[in-house]
C-alpha positions as CSV (number, residue, x, y, z in Angstrom):
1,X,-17.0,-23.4,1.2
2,X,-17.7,-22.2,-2.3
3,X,-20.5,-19.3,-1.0
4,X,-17.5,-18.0,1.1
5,X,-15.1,-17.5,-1.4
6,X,-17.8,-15.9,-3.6
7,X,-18.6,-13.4,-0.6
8,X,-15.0,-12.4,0.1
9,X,-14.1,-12.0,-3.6
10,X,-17.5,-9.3,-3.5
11,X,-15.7,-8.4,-0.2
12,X,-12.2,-7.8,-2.2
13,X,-14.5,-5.8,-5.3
14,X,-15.9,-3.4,-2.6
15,X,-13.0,-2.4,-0.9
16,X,-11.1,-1.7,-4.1
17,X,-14.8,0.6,-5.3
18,X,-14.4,2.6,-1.9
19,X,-10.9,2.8,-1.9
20,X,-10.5,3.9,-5.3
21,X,-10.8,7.4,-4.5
22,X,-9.1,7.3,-1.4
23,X,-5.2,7.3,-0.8
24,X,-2.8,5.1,-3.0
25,X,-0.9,3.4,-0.1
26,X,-4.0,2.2,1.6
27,X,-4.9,0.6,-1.7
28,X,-2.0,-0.7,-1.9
29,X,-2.2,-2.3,1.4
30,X,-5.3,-3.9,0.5
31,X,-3.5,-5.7,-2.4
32,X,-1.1,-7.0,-0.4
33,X,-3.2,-8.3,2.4
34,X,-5.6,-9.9,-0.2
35,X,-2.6,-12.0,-1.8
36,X,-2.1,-12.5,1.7
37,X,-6.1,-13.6,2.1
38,X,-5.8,-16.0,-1.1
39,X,-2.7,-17.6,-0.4
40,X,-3.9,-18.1,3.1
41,X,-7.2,-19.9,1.9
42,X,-4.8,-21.8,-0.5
43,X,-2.3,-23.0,1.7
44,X,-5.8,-24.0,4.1
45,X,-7.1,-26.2,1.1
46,X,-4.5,-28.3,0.3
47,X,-3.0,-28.4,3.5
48,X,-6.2,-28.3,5.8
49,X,-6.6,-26.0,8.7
50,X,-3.8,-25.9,11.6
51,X,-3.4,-23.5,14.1
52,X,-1.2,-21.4,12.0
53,X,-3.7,-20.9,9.1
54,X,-6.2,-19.7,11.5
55,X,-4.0,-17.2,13.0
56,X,-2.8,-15.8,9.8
57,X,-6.4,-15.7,8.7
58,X,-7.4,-13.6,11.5
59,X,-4.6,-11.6,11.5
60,X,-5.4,-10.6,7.7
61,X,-9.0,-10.4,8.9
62,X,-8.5,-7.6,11.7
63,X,-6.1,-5.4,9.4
64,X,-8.8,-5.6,6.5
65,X,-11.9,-4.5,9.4
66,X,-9.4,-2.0,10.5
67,X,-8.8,-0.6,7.1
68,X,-12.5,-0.7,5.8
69,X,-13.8,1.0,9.4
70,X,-11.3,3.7,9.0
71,X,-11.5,4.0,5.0
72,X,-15.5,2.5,4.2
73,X,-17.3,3.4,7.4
74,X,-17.9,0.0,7.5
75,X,-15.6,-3.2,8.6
76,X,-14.7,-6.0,6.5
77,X,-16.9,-8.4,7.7
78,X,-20.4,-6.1,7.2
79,X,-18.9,-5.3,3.5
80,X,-19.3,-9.2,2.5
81,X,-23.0,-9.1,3.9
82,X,-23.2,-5.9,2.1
83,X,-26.4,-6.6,-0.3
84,X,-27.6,-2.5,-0.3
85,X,-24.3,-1.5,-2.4
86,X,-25.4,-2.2,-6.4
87,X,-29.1,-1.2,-5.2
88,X,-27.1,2.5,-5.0
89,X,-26.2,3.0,-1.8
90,X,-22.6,4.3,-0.7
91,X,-20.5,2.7,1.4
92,X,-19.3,5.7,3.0
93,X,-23.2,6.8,3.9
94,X,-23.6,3.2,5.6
């Protein structure tokens, strides 16, 4: 579990490099859906996994791919394989 929450944190630092630049309420979309990603994987920890944790997680899921696909050029889920980004590449040239 530990390796995950170290990939979606370099997820979370990715998106905020390519949205930077981009437009404010996007970025500011993105820091609402990660609180919502955190306190999701929170509630999921002390809790454990129910059906409504998993839904919530997807649905945070989708609207970060959909963002980062639009925004990146890439979706969420390719970001936090991402290993080509601090070697210089650009995320909006993947």
């Amino acid at each position: 579990m530990e390796n995950l929450i170290v990939d979606y944190k370099r997820c979370f630092y990715y998106m905020k490099i390519c949205l930077s630049k981009k437009n404010p309420d996007t970025f500011s979309e993105l820091l609402v859906l990660e609180n919502r990603f955190w306190r999701n994987d929170r509630a999921e920890r002390i809790f454990g996994t129910s059906e409504n944790t998993r839904n919530e997680h997807a649905q945070i899921i989708f609207s970060l791919n959909d963002i980062a696909i639009s925004q990146c050029g890439i979706s969420f889920n390719e970001l936090c394989q991402f290993e080509n980004y601090s070697k210089g590449k650009s995320l909006n040239k993947v």
